[in-house]
FITI-927657 format. One record per atom (N, C-alpha, C): residue in three letters; residue number from 1; x, y, z; atom name. Coordinates in steps of 0.1 Angstrom, whole numbers, plus 5000, padded with zeros to 4 digits. Layout:
<nuvos>
<nuvo><aa>ALA</aa><i>NUM</i><px>X</px><py>Y</py><pz>Z</pz><at>CA</at></nuvo>
...
</nuvos>
This chain:
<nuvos>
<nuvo><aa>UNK</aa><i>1</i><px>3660</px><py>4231</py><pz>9847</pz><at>N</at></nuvo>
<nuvo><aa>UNK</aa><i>1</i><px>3655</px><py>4237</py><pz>9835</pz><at>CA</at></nuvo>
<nuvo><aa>UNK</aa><i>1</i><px>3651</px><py>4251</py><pz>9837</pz><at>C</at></nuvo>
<nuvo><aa>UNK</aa><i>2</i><px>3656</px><py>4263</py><pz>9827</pz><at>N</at></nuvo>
<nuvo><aa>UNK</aa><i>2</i><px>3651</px><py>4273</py><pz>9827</pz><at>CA</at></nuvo>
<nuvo><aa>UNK</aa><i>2</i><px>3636</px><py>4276</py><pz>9830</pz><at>C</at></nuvo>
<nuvo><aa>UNK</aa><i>3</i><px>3632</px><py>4286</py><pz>9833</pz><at>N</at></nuvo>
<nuvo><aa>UNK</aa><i>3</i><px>3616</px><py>4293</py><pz>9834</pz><at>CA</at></nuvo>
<nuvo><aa>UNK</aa><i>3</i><px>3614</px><py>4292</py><pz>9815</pz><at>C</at></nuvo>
<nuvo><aa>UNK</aa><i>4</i><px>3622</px><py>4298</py><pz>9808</pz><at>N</at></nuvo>
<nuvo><aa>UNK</aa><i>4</i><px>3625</px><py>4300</py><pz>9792</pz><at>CA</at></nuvo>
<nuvo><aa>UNK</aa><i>4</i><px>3631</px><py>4293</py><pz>9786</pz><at>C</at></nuvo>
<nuvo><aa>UNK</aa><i>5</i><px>3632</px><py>4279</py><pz>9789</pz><at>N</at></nuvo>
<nuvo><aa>UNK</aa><i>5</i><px>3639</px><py>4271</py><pz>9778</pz><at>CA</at></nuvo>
<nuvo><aa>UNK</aa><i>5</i><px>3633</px><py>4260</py><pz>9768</pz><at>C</at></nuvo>
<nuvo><aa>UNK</aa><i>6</i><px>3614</px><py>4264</py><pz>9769</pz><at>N</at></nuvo>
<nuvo><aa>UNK</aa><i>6</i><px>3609</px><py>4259</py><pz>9759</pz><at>CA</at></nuvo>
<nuvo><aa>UNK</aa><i>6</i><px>3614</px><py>4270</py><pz>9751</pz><at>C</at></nuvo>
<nuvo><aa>UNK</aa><i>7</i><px>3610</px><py>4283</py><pz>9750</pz><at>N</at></nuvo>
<nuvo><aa>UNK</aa><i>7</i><px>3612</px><py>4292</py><pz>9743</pz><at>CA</at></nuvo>
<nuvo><aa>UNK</aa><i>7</i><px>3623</px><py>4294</py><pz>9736</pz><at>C</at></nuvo>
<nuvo><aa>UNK</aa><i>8</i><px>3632</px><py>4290</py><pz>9741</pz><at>N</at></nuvo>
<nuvo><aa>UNK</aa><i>8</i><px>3647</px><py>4285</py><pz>9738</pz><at>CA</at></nuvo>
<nuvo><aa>UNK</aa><i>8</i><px>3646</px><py>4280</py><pz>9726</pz><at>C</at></nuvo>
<nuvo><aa>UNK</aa><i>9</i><px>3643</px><py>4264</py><pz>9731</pz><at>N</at></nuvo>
<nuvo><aa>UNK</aa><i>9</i><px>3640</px><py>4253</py><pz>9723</pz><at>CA</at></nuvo>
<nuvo><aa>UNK</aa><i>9</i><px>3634</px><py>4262</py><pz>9711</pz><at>C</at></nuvo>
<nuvo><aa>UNK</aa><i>10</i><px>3617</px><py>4266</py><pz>9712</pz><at>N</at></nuvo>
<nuvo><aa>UNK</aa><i>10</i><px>3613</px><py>4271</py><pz>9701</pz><at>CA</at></nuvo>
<nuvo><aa>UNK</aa><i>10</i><px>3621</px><py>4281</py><pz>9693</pz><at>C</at></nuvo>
<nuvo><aa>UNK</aa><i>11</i><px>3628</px><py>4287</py><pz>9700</pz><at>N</at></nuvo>
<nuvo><aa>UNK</aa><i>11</i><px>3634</px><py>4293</py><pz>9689</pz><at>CA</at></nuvo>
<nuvo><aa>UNK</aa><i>11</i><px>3644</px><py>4294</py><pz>9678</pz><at>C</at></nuvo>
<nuvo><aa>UNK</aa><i>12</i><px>3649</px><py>4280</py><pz>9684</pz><at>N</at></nuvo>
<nuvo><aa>UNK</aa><i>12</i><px>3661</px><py>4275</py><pz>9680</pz><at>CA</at></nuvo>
<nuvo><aa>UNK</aa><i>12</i><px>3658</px><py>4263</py><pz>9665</pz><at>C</at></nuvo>
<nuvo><aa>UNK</aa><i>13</i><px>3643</px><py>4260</py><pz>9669</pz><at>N</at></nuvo>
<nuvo><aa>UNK</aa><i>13</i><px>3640</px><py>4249</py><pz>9656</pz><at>CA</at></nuvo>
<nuvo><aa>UNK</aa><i>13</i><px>3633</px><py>4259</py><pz>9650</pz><at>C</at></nuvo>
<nuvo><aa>UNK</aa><i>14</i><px>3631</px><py>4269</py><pz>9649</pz><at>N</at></nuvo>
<nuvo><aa>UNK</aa><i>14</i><px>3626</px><py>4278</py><pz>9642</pz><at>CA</at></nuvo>
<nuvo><aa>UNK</aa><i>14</i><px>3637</px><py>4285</py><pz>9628</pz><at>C</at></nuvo>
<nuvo><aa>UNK</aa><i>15</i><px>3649</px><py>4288</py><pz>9639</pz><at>N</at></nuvo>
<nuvo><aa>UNK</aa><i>15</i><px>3660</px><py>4291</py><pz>9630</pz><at>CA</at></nuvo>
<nuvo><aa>UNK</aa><i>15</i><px>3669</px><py>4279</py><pz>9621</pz><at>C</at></nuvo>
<nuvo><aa>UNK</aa><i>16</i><px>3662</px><py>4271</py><pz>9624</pz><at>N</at></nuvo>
<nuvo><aa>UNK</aa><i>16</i><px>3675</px><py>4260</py><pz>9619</pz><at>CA</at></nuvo>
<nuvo><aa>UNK</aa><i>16</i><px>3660</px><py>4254</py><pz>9610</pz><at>C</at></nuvo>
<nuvo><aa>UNK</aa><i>17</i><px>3649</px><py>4255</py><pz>9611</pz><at>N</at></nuvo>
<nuvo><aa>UNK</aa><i>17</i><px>3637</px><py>4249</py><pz>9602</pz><at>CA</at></nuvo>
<nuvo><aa>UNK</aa><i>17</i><px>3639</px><py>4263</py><pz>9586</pz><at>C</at></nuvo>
<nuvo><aa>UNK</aa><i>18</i><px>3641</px><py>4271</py><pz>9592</pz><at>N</at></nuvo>
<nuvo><aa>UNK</aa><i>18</i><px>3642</px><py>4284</py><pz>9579</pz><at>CA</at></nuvo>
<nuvo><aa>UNK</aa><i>18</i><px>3649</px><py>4287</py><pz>9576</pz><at>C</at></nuvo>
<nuvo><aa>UNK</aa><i>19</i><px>3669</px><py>4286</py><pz>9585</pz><at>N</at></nuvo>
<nuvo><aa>UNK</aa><i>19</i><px>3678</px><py>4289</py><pz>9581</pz><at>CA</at></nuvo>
<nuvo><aa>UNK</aa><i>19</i><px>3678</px><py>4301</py><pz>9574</pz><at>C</at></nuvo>
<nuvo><aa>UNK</aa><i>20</i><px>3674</px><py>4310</py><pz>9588</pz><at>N</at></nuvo>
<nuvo><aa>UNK</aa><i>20</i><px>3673</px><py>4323</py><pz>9585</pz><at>CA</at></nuvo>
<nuvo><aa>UNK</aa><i>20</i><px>3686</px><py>4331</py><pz>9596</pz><at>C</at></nuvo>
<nuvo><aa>UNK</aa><i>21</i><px>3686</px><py>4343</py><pz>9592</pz><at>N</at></nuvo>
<nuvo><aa>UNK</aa><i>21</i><px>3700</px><py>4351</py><pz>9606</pz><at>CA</at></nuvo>
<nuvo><aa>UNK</aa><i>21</i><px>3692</px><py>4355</py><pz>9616</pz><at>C</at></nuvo>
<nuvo><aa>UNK</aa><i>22</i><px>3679</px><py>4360</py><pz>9610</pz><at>N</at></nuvo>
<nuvo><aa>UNK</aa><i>22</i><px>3669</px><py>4367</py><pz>9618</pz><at>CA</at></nuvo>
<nuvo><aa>UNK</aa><i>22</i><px>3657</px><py>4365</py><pz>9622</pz><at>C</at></nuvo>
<nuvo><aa>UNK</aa><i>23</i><px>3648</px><py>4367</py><pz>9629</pz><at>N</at></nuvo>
<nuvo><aa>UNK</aa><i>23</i><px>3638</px><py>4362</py><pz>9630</pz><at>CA</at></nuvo>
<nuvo><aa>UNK</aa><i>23</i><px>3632</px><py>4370</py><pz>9639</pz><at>C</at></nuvo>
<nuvo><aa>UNK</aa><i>24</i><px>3616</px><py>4373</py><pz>9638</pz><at>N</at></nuvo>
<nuvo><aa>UNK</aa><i>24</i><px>3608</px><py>4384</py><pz>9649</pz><at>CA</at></nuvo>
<nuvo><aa>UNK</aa><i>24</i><px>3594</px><py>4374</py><pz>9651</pz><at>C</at></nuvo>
<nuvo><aa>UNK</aa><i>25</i><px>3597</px><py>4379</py><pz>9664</pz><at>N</at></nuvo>
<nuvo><aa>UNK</aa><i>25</i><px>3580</px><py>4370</py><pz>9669</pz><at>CA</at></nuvo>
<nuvo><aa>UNK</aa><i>25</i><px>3577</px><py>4380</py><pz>9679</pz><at>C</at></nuvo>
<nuvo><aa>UNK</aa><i>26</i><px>3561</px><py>4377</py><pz>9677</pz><at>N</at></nuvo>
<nuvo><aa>UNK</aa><i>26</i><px>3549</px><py>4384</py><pz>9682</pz><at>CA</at></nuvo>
<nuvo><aa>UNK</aa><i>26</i><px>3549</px><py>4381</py><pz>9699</pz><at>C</at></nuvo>
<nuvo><aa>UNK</aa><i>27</i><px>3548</px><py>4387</py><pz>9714</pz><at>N</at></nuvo>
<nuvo><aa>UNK</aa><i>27</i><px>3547</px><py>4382</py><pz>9722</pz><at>CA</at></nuvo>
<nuvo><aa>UNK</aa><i>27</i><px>3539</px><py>4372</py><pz>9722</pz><at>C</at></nuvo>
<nuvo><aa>UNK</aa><i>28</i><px>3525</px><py>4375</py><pz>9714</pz><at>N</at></nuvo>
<nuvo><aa>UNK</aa><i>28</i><px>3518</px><py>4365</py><pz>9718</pz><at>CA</at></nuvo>
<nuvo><aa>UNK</aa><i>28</i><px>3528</px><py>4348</py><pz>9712</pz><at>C</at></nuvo>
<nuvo><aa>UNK</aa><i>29</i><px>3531</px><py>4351</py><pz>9703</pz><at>N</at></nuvo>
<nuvo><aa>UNK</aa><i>29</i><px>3539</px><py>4339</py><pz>9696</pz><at>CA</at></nuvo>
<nuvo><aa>UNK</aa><i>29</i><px>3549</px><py>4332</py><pz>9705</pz><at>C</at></nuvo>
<nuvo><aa>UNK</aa><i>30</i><px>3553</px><py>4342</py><pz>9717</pz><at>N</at></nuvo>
<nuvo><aa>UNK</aa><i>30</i><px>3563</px><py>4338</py><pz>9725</pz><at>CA</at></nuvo>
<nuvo><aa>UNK</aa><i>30</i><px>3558</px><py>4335</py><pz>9736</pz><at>C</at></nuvo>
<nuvo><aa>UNK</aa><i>31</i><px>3545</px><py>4342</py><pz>9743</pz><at>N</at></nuvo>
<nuvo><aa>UNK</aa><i>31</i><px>3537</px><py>4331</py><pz>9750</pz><at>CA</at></nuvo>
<nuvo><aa>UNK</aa><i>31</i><px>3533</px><py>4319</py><pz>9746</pz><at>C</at></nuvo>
<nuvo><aa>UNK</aa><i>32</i><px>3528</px><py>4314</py><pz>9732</pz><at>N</at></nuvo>
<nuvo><aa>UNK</aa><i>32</i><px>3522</px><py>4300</py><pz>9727</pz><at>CA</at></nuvo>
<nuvo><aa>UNK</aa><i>32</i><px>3538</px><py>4293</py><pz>9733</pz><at>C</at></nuvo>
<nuvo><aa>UNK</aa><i>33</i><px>3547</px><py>4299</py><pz>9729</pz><at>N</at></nuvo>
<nuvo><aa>UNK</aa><i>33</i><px>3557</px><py>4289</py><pz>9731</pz><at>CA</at></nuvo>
<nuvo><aa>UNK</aa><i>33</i><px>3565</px><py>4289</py><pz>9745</pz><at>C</at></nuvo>
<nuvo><aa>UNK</aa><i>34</i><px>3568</px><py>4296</py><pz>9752</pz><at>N</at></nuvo>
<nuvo><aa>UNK</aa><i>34</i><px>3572</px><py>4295</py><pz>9762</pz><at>CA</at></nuvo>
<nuvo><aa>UNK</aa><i>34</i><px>3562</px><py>4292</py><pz>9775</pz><at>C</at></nuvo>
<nuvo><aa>UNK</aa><i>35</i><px>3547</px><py>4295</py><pz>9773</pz><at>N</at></nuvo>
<nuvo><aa>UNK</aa><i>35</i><px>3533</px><py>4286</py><pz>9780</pz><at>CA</at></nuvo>
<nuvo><aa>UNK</aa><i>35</i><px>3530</px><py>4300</py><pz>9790</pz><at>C</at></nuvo>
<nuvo><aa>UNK</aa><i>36</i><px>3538</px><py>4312</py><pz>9790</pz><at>N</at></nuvo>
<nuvo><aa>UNK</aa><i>36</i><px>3531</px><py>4323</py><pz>9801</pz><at>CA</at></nuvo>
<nuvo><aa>UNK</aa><i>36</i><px>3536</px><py>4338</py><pz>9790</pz><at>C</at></nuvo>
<nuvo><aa>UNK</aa><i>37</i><px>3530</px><py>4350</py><pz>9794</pz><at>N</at></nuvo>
<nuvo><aa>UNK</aa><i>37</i><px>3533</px><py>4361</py><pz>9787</pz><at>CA</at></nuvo>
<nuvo><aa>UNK</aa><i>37</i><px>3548</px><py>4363</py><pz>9797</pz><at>C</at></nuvo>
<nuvo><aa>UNK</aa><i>38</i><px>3553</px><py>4370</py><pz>9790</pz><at>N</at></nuvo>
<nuvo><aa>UNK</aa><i>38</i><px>3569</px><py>4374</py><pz>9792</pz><at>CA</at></nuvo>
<nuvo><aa>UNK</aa><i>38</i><px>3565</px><py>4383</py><pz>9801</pz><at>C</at></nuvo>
<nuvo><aa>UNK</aa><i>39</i><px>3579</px><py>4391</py><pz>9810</pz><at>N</at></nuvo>
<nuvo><aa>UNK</aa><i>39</i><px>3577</px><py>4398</py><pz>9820</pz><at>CA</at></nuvo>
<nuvo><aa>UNK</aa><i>39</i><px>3588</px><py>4402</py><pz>9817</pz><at>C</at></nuvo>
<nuvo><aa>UNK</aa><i>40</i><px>3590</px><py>4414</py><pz>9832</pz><at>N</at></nuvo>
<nuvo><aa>UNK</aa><i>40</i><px>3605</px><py>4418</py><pz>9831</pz><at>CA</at></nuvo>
<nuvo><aa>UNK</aa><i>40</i><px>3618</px><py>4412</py><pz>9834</pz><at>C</at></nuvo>
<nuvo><aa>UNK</aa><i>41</i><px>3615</px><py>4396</py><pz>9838</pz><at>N</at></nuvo>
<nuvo><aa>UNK</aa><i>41</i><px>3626</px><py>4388</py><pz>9841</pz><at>CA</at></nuvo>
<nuvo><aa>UNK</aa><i>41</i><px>3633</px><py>4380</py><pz>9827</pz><at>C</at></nuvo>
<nuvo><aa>UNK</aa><i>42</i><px>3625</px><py>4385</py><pz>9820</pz><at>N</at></nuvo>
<nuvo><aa>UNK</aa><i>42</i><px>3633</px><py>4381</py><pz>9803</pz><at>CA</at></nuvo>
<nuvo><aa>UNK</aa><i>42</i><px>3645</px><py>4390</py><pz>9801</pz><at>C</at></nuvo>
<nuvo><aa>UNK</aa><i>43</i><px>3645</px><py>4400</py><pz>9805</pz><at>N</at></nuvo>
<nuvo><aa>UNK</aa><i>43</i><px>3657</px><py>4410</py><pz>9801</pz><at>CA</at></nuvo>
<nuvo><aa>UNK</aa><i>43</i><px>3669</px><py>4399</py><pz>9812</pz><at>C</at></nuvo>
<nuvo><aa>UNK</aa><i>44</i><px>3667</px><py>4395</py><pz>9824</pz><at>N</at></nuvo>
<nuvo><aa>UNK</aa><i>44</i><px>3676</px><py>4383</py><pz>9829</pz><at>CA</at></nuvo>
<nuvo><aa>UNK</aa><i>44</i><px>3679</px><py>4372</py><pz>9823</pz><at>C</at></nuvo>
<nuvo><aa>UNK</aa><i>45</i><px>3666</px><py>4365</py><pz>9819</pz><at>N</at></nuvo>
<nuvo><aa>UNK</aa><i>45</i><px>3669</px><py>4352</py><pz>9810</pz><at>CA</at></nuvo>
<nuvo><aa>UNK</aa><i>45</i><px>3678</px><py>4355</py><pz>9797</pz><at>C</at></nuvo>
<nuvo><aa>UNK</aa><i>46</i><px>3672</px><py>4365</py><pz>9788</pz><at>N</at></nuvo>
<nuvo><aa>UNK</aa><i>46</i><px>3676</px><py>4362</py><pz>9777</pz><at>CA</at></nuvo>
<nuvo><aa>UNK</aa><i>46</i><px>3690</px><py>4360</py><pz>9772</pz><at>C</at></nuvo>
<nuvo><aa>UNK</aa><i>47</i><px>3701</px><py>4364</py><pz>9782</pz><at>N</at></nuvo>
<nuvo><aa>UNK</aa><i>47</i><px>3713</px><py>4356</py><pz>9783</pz><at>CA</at></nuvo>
<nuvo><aa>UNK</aa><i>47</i><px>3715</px><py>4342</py><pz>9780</pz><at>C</at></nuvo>
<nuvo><aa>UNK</aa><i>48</i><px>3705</px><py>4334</py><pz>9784</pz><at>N</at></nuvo>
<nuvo><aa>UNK</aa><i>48</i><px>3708</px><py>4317</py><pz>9779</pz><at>CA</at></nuvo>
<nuvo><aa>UNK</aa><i>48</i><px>3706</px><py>4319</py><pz>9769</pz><at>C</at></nuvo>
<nuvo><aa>UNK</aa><i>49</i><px>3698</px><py>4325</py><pz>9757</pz><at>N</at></nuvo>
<nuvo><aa>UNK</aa><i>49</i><px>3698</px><py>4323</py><pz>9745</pz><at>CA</at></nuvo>
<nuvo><aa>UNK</aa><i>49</i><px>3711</px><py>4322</py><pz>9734</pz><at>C</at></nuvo>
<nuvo><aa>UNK</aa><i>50</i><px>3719</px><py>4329</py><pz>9749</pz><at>N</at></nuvo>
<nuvo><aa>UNK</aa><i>50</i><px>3737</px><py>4326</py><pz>9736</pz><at>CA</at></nuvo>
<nuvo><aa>UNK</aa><i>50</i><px>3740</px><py>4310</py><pz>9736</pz><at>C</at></nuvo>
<nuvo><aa>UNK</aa><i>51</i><px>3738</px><py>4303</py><pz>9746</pz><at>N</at></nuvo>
<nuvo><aa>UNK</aa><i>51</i><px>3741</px><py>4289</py><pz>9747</pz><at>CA</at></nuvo>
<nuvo><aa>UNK</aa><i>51</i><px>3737</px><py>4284</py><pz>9737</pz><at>C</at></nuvo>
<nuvo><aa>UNK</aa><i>52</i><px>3722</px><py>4285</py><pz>9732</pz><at>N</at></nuvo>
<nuvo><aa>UNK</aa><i>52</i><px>3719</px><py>4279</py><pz>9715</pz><at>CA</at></nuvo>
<nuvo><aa>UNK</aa><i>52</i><px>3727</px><py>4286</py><pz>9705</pz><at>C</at></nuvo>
<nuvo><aa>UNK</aa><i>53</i><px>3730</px><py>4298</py><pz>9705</pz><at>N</at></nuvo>
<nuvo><aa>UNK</aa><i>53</i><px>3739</px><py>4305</py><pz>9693</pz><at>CA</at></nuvo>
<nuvo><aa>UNK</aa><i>53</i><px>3728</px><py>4316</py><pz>9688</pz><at>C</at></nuvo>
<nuvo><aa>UNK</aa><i>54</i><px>3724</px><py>4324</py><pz>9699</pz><at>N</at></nuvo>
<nuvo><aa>UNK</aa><i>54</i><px>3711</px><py>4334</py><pz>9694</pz><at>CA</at></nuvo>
<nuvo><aa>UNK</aa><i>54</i><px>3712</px><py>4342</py><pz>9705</pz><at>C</at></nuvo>
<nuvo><aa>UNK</aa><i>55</i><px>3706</px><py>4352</py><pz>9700</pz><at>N</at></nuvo>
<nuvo><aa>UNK</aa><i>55</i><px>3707</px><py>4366</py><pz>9706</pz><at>CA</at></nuvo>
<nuvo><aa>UNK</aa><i>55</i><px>3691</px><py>4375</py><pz>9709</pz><at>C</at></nuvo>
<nuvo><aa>UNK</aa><i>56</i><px>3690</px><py>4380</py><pz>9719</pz><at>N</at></nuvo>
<nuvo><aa>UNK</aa><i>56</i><px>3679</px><py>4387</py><pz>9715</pz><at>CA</at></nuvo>
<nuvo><aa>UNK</aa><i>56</i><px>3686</px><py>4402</py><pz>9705</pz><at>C</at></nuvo>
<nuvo><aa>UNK</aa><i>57</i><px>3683</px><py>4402</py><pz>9697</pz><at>N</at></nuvo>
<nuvo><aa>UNK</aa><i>57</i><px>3688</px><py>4418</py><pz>9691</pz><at>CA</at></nuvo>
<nuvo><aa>UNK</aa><i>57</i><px>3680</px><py>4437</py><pz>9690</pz><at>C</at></nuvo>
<nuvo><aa>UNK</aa><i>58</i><px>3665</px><py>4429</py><pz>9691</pz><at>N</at></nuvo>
<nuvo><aa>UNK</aa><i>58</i><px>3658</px><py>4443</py><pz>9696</pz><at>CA</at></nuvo>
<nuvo><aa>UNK</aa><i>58</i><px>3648</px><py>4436</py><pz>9701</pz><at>C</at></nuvo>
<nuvo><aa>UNK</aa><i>59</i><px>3643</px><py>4444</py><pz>9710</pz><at>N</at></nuvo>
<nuvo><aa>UNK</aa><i>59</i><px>3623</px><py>4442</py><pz>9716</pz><at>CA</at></nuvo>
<nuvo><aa>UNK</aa><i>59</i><px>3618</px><py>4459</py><pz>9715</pz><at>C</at></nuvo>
<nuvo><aa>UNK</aa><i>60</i><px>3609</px><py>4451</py><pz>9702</pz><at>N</at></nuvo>
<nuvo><aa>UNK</aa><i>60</i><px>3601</px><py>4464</py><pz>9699</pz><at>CA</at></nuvo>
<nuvo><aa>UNK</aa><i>60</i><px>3587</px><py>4468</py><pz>9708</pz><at>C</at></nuvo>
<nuvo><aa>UNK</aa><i>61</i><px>3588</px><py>4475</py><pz>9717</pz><at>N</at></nuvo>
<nuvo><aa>UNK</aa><i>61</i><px>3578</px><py>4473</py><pz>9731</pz><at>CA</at></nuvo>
<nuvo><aa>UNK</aa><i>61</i><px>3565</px><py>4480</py><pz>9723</pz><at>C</at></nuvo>
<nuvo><aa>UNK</aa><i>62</i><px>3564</px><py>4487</py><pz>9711</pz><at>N</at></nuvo>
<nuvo><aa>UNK</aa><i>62</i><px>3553</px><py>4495</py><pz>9709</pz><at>CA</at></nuvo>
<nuvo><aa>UNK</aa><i>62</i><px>3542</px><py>4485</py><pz>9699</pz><at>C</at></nuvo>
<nuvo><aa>UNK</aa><i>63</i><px>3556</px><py>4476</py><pz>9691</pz><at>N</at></nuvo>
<nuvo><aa>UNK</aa><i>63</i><px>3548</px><py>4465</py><pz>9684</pz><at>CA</at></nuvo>
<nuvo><aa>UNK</aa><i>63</i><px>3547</px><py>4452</py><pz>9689</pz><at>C</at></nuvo>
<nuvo><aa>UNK</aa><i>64</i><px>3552</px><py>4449</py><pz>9701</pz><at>N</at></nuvo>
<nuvo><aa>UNK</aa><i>64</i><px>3548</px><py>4441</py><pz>9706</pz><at>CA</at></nuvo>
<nuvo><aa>UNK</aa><i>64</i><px>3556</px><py>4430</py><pz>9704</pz><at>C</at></nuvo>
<nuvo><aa>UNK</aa><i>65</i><px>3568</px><py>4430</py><pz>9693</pz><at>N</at></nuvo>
<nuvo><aa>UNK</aa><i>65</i><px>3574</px><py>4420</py><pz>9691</pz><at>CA</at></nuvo>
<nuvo><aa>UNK</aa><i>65</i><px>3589</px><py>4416</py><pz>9697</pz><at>C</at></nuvo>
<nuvo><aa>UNK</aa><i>66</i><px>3600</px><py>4406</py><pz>9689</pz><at>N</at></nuvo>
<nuvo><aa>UNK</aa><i>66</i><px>3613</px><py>4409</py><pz>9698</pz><at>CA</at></nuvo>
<nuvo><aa>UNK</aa><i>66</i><px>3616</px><py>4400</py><pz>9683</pz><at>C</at></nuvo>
<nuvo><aa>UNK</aa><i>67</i><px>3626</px><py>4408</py><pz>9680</pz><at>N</at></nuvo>
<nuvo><aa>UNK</aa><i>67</i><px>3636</px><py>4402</py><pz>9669</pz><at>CA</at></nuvo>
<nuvo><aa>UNK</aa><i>67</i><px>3649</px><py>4399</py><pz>9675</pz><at>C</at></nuvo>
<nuvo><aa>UNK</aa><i>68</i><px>3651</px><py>4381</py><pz>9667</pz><at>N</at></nuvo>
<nuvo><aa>UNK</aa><i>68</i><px>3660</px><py>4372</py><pz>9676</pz><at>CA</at></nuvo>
<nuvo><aa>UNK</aa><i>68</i><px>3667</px><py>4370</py><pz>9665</pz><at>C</at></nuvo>
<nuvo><aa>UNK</aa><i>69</i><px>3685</px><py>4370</py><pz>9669</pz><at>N</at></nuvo>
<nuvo><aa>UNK</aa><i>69</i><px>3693</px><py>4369</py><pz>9653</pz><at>CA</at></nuvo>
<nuvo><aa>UNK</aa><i>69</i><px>3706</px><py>4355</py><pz>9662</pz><at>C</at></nuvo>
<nuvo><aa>UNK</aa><i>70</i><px>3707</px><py>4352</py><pz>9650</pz><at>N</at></nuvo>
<nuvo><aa>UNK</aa><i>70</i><px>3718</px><py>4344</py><pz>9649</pz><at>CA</at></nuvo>
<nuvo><aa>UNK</aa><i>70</i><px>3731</px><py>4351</py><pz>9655</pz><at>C</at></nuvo>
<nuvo><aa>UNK</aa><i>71</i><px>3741</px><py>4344</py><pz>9665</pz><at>N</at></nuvo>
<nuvo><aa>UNK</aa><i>71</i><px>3752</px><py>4352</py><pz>9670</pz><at>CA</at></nuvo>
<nuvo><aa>UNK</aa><i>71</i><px>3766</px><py>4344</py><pz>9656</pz><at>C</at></nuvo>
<nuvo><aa>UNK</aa><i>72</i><px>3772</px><py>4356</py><pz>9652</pz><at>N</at></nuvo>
<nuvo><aa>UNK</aa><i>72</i><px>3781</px><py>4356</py><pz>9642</pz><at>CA</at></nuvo>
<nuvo><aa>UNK</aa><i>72</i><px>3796</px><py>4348</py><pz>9646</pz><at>C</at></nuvo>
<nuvo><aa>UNK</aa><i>73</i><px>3798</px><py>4339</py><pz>9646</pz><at>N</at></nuvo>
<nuvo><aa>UNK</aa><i>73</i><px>3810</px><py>4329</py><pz>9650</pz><at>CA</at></nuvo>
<nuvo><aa>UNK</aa><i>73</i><px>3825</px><py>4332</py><pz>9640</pz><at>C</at></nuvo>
<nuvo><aa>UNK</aa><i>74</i><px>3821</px><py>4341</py><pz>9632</pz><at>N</at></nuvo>
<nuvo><aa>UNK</aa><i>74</i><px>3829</px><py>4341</py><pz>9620</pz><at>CA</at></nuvo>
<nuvo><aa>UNK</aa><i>74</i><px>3843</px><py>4347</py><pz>9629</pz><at>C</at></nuvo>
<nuvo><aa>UNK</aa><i>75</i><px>3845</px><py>4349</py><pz>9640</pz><at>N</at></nuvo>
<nuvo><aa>UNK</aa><i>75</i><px>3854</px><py>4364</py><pz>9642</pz><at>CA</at></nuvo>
<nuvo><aa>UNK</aa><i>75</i><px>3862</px><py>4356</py><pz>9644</pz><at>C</at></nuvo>
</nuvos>
């Protein structure tokens, strides 16, 4: 098991509970779910997030958040 695969998990029932493309959470939001504050070994992890069908798409470091999108299968 990943260091980040509750976070995974959480984010994955997040997008499929709102059936949204996009979605932004708060670090703190991503510590409640992943159980520690993120570091700089998320820019490593966040690779597995394609395995669910998601992407990290920006981390806004001034607001503190990271907007996570749906990966587009259509091609």
């Amino acid at each position: 098991m990943s260091k980040y695969s509750h976070l995974w998990i959480y984010i994955d029932l997040i997008f499929k509970r709102y059936n949204k493309e996009k979605i932004e959470l708060s670090f703190n939001q991503i510590k409640d779910a992943a159980g520690f504050e993120i570091d700089h070994s998320f820019l490593t992890y966040k690779k597995e997030l394609l395995d669910y069908g998601y992407k990290v798409e920006k981390i806004k470091l001034k607001d503190k958040k990271i907007i996570f999108s749906k990966i587009n299968n259509d091609k």
